[in-house]
C-alpha positions as a printed Julia matrix, in Angstrom:
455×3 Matrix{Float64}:
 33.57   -89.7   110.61
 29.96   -88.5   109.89
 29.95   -86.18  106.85
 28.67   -82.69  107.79
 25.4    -81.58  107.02
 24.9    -78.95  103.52
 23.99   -75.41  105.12
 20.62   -73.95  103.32
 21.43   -72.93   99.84
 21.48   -69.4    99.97
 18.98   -67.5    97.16
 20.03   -66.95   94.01
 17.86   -64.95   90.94
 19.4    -65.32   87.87
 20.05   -61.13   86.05
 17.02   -60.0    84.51
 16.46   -59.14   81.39
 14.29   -57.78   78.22
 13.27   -59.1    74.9
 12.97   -56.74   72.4
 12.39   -57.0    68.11
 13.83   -54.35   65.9
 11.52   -53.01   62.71
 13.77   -55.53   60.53
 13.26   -58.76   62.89
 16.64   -58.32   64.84
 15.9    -60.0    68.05
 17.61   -58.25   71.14
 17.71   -59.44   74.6
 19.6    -57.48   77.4
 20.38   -58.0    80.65
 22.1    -55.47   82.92
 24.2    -56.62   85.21
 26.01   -53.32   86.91
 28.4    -54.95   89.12
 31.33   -54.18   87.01
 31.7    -52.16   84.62
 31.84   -54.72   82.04
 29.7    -56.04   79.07
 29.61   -58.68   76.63
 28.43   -58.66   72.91
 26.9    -62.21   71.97
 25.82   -62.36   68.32
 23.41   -65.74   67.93
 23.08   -66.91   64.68
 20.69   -69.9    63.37
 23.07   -71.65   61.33
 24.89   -74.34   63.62
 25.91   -77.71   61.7
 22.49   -79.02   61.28
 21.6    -76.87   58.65
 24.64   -77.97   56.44
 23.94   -78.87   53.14
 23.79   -82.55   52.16
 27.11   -83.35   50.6
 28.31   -79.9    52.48
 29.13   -81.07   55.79
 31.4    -78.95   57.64
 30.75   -75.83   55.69
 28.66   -74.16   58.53
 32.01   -74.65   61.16
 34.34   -73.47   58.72
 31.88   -69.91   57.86
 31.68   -69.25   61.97
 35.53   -69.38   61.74
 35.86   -67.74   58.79
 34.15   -64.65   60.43
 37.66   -64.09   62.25
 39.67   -63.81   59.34
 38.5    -60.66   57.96
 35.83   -58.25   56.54
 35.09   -56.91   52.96
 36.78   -54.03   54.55
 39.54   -55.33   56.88
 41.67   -58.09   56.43
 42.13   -60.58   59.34
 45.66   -58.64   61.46
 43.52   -55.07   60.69
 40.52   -56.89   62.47
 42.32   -58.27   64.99
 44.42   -54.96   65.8
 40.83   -53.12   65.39
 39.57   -55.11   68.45
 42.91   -55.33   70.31
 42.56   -51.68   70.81
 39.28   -51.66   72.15
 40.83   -54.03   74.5
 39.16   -57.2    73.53
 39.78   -59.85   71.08
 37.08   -61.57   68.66
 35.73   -65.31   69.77
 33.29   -66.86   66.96
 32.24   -70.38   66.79
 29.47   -72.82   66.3
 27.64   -75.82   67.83
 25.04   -78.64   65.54
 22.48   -75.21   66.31
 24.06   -72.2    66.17
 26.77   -69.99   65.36
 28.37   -67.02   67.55
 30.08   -64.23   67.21
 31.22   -62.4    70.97
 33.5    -60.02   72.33
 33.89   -58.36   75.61
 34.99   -55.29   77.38
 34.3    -51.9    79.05
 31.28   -50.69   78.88
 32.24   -46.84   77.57
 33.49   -49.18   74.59
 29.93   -50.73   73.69
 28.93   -48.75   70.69
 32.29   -49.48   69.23
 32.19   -53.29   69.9
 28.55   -53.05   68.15
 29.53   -51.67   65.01
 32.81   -53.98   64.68
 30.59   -57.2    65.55
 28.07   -55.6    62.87
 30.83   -55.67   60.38
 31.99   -59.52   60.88
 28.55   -60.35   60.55
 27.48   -58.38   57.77
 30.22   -57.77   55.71
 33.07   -61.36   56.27
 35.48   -61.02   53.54
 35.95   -64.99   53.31
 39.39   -64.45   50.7
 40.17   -67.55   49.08
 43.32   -67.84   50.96
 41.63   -67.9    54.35
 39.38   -70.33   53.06
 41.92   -73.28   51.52
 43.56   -72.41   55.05
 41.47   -73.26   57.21
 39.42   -76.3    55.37
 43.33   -77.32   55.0
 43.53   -77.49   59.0
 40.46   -79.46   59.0
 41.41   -81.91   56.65
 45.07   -82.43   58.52
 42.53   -82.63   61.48
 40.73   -86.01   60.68
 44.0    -87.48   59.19
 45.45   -87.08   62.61
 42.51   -88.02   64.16
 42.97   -91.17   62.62
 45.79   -92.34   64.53
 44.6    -90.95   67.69
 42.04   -93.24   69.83
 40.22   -90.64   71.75
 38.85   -88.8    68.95
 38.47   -91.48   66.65
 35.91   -93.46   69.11
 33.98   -90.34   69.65
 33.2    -89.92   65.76
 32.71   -93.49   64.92
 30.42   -93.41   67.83
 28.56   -91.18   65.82
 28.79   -92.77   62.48
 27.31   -96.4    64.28
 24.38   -94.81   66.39
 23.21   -92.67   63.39
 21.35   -93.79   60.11
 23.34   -93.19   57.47
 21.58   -90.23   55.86
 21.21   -88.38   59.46
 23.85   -85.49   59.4
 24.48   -86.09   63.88
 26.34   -89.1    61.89
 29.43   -87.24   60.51
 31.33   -84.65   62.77
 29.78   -81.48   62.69
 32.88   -80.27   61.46
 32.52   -82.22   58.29
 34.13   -85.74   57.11
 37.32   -85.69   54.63
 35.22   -85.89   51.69
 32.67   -83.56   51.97
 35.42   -80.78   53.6
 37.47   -81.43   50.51
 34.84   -79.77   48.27
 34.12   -76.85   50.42
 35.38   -73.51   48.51
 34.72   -70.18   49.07
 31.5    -70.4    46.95
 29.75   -72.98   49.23
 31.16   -70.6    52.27
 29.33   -67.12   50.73
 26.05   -69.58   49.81
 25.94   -70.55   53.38
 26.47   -67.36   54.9
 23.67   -65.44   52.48
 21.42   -68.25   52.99
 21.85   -68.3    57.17
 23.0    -65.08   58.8
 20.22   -62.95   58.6
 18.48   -60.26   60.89
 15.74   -62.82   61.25
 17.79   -65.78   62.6
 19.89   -63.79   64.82
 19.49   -62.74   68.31
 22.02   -60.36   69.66
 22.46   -60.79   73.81
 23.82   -57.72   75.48
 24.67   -58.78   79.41
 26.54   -56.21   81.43
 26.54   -52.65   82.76
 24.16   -51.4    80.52
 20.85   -49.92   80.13
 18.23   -51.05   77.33
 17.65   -48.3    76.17
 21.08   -47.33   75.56
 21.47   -50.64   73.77
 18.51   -50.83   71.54
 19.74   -47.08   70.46
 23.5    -48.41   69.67
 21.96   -51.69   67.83
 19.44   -49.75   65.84
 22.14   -47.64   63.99
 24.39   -50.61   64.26
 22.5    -53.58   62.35
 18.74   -51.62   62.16
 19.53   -51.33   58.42
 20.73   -55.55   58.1
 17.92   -56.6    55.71
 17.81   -60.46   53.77
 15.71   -63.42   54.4
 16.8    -66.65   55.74
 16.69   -70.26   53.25
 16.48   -73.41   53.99
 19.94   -75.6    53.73
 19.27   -78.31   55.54
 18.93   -81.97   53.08
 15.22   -83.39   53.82
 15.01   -85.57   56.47
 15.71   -86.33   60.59
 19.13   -84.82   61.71
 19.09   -87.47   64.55
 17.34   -90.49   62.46
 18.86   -93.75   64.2
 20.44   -96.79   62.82
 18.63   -99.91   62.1
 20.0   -102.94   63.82
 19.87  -103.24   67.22
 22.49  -104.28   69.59
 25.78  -104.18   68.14
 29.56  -104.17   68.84
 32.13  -102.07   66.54
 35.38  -102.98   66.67
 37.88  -100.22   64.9
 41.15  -101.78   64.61
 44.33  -100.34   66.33
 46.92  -102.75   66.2
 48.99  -102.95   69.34
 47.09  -100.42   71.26
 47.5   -101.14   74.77
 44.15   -99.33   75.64
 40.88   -99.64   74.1
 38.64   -96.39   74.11
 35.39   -97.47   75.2
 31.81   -96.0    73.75
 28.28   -97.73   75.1
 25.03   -95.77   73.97
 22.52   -94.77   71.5
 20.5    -91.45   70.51
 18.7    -89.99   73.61
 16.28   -86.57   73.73
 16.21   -83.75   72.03
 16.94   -80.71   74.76
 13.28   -79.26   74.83
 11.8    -82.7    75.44
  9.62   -83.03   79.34
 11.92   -85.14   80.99
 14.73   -83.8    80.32
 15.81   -82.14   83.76
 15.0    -86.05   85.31
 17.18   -87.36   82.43
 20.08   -84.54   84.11
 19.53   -85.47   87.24
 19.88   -89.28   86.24
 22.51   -89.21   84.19
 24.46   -87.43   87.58
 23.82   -90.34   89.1
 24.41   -92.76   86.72
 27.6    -91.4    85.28
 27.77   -87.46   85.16
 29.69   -87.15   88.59
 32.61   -88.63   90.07
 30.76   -90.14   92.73
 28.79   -91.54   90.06
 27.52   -95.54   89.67
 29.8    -96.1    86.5
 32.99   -94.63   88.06
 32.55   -95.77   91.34
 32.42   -99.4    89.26
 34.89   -99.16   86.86
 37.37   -96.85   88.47
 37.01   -97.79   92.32
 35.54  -101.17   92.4
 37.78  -102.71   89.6
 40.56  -100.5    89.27
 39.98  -100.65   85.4
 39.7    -97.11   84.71
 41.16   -93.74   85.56
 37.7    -92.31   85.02
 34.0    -93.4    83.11
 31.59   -91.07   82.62
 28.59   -90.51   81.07
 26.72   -87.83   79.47
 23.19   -86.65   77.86
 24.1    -84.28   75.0
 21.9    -81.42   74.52
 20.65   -80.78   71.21
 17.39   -79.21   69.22
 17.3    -82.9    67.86
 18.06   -86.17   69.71
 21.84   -86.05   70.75
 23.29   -88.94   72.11
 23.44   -90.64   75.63
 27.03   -91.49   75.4
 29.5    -93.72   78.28
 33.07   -92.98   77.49
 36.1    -94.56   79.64
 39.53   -96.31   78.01
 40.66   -98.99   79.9
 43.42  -101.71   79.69
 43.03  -104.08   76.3
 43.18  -107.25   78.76
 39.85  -106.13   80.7
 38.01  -104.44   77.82
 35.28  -106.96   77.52
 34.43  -107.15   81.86
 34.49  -103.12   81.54
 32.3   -103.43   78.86
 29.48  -106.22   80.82
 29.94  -103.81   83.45
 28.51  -100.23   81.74
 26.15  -102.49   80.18
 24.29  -103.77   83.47
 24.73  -100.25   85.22
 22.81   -99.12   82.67
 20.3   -101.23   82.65
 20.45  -101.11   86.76
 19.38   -97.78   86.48
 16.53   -98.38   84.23
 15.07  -101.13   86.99
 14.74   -99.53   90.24
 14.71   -96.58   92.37
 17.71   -94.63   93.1
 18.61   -94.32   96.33
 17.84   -91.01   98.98
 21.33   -90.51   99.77
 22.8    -91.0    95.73
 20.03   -88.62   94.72
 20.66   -86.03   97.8
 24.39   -86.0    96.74
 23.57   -85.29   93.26
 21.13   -82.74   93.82
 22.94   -80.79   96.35
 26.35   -81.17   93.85
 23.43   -79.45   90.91
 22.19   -77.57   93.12
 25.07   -75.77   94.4
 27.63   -75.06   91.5
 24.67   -73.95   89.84
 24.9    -70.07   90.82
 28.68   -69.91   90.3
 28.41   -70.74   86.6
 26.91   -67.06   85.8
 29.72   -64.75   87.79
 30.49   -63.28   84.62
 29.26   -60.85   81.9
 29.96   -63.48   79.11
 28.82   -66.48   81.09
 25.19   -64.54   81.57
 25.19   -63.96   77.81
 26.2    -67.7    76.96
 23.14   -68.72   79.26
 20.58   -66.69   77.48
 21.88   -68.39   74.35
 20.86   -71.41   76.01
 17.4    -69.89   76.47
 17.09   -69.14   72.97
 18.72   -72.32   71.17
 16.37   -74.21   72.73
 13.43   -71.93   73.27
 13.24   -72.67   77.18
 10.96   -70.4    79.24
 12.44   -67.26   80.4
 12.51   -68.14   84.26
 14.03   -71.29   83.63
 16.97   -70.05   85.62
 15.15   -68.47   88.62
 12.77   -71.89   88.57
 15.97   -74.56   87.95
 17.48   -75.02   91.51
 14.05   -75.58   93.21
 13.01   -78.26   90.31
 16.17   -80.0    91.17
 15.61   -79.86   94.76
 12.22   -81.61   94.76
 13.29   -83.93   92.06
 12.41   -87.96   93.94
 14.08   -91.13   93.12
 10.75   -91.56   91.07
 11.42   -88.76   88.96
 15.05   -90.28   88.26
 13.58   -93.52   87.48
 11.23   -92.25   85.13
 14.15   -89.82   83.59
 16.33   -93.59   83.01
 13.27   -95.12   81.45
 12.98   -92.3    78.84
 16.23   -91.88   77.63
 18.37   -95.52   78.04
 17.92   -98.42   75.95
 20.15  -100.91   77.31
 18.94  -103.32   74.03
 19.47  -100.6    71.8
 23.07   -99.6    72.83
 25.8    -99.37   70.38
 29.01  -100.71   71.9
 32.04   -98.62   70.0
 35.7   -100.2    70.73
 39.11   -98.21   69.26
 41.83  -101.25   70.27
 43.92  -103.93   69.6
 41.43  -106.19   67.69
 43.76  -109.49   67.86
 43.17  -109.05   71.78
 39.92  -107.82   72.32
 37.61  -109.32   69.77
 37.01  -112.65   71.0
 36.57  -111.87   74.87
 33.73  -109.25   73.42
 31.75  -111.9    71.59
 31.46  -114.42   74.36
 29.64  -111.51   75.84
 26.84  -112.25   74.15
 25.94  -108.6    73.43
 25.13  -107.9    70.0
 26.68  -108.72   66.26
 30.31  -108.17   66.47
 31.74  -106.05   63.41
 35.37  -104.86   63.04
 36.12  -101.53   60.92
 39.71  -100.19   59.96
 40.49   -96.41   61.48
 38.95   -94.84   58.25
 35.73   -96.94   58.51
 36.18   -99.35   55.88
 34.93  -102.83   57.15
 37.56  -105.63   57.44
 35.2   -108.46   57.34
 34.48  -109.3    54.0
């Protein structure tokens, strides 16, 4: 049967909106979007995990969610009832870039959810109890995490690809050692030092008008004065190892699976080619229909799913394969991800693989901003990464005239086939040898807390 045809995309122009400074440095951007009447509150903050503090790691993840626990003023079931009335509830979090701090609900409602949001960023009463808490939870966190393959693969992914002194190399949640020292000193350092007027942008995206909401911020935060410092240790965030080609082997005894990891670090988000590198990595692994998954899951039935992915950060995140597969065929699965990789860095894609991927970008595309909070999430985009403000409106036709020369030149950017560092969480009895007759690179094996068991 002959596939039907895609219909013409229909337009689409992402909301508009305004840019605006207050006298204290307060960026503001707004976008009203009047279909419902709806809006969401999304406080940007500078202070993601890159700029933790050498020796600090973790502290900037455990401040974000330390914002929900509480004000100088109101303790963390007064905040939460405070909200809960207004009919929304409090989300904060934080990324390697950025922290946030949202909420969402009626309109009528906005000057209340301004001076609330205000408060949490302002005034977070970080008591000592909320503190040992939550760096508590972390630290049961990565002791679990130990024991479970998944999670453990994606961090010592991580801790292989990066030098050792680049901080993309520990979790940005922070490793057990430097989370054990975290207190409520380093907490209040962090937050003086990175939650200023001056790195924060506050997105308002709903059925609003500007005006209204430079009035409500003004008396809101117009009075927010400090001055942001530097945290960060000297150096690259996303400095790579030395080395080469290699194959870590982290020891799970009698695991039946082994949780696969193939790649190295990639492009930071504001580099040129990184819509080819999107489109690409669709093709290569970002998609079902994609080269990897057709391989390893359709062609040889080793895999429920392998996919791939080009992590978007300021600095160079990682290109990244990830699949588990049987212990028994870890080694083929691995040879496998390995030449589709280097496939892709050789030769043309094809018209009908890029049309598929296109049209899949393409279409979903508009669907992704049907809400107040996923408009305000976007602009964050815009402003993490400083993209140009019609990179929305201008995003479905660059994808549409993307060519299988543009994809190649995306692969030949961003993968290093020679470069790649192949991860393994498994049964080391079973899968070691199979993975050295590969040929690929220096075998090393590792215990689950990264202490090496060849001596």
């Amino acid at each position: 049967m002959t596939r039907p045809a895609a219909g013409t995309p229909r337009p689409y122009r992402f909301p508009r909106f305004t840019r605006h400074t207050l006298a204290n440095g307060l960026v503001v951007l707004v976008a009203p979007v009047p279909d419902l009447p709806l809006v969401t509150i999304h406080a940007l903050v500078d202070a993601g995990a890159s700029h933790d503090p050498r020796g600090q790691e973790g502290v900037a993840q455990l401040a974000a969610a330390l914002l929900a626990e509480g004000t100088q003023a109101l303790d963390g079931p007064a905040l939460a009832d405070r909200f809960e009335r207004l009919g929304t509830t409090l989300e904060v979090g934080g990324d390697w870039d950025t922290a946030f701090v949202e909420v969402s609900g009626l309109a009528t409602r906005l000057e209340a959810f301004a001076h609330l949001v205000a408060e949490v960023l302002r005034t977070p009463g970080f008591a000592e109890r909320d503190v040992a808490r939550l760096r508590n939870e972390r630290l049961a966190e990565l002791l679990e995490q130990q024991a479970e393959p998944r999670g453990l693969a994606d961090d010592m992914f991580a801790r292989f690809v990066y030098a050792q002194e680049a901080r993309y190399g520990l979790p940005p949640g922070g490793s057990t050692a430097s989370v054990s020292a975290l207190g409520r000193a380093e907490v209040a350092a962090f937050h003086a030092a990175r939650y200023t007027p001056g790195t924060t942008t506050m997105i308002v995206a709903g059925d609003v008008e500007p005006e209204a909401v430079l009035a409500i911020l003004g008396r809101a935060l117009g009075d927010w004065q400090g001055t942001a410092r530097v945290t960060a240790p000297h150096g690259a965030p996303d400095a790579e190892a030395d080395g080469g080609r290699t194959i870590e082997l982290v020891d799970k005894a009698d695991a039946p699976q082994s949780e696969i990891r193939v790649g190295h670090p990639a492009i930071a988000r504001g580099h040129p080619a990184w819509l080819r590198a999107h489109v690409m990595n669709a093709i290569l692994g970002g998609l079902f229909s994609s080269r990897i998954n057709l391989n390893l899951r359709e062609r040889h039935a080793y895999t429920y799913g392998a996919f791939s992915s080009v992590d978007a950060r300021r600095h160079a995140g990682t290109f990244e394969v990830a699949t588990a597969v049987q212990s028994d065929v870890t080694a083929p699965a691995v040879s496998e991800i390995l030449a589709e990789i280097a496939r892709m860095t050789e030769a043309e894609v094809s018209d009908d693989e890029l049309t598929l991927a296109t049209a899949y970008l393409d279409g979903v595309f508009p669907i992704r901003y049907e809400t107040t909070s996923a408009v305000a999430g976007a602009l964050a985009k815009l402003v993490t990464f400083g993209l140009p403000d019609d990179y929305y409106d201008s995003y479905r036709a660059l994808i549409r005239a993307m060519t299988p020369a543009d994809v190649l030149a995306g692969a030949q950017a961003v993968l290093r086939p020679e470069a790649a560092r192949i991860v393994v969480v498994g049964d080391v009895a079973q899968v070691a040898a199979p993975l050295a007759a590969l040929g690929a690179g220096t075998v090393r094996r590792w215990d689950a807390t990264g202490a090496p068991l060849d001596k």
